[in-house]
C-alpha positions in Angstrom: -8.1 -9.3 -5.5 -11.6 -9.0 -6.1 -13.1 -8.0 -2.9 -14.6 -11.0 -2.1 -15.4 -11.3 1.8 -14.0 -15.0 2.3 -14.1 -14.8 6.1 -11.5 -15.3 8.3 -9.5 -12.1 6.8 -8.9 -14.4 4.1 -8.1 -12.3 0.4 -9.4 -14.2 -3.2 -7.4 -13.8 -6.0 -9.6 -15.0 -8.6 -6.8 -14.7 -11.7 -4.5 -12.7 -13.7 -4.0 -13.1 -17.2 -1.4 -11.9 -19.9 -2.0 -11.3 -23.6 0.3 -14.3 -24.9 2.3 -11.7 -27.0 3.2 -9.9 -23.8 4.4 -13.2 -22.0 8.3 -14.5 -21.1 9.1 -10.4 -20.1 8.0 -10.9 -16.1 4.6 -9.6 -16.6 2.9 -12.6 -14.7 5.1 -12.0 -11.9 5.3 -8.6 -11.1 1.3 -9.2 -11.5 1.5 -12.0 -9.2 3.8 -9.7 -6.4 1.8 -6.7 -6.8 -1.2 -8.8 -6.2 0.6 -10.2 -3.0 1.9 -7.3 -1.8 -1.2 -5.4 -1.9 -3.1 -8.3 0.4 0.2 -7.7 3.1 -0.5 -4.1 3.2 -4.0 -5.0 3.2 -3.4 -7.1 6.6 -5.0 -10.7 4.7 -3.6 -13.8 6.8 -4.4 -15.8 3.5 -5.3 -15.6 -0.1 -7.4 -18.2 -2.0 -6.2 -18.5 -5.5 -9.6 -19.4 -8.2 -8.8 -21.0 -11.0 -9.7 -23.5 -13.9 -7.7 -25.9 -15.8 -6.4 -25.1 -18.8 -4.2 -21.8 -17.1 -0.7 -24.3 -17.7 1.4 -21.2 -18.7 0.4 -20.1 -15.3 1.0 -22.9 -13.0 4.7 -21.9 -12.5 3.3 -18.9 -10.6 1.3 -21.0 -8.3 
């Protein structure tokens, strides 16, 4: 979360990213649910994901 005031008590997650030698262990997703979980102890209503294309390895997360 970058502490971005969206409004709305709305979080933005602007990305994650994993060295590629570190990917296929879970990484991204205990990333991902960390992320999450902080923003629900946080009280956010919403998160706004930024991205850009060319994050395919990630999309499963999404």
């Amino acid at each position: 979360m970058d502490g971005e005031d969206l409004g709305h008590n709305r979080a933005h997650l602007r990305w994650f990213i994993v060295d590629n030698s570190l990917r296929g262990f879970g990484l991204g997703k205990q990333l991902l649910n960390s992320a999450l979980a902080f923003a629900d102890a946080q009280g956010f209503v919403q998160i706004n994901l930024w991205t850009f294309s060319g994050l395919n390895a990630a999309r499963y997360l999404y």
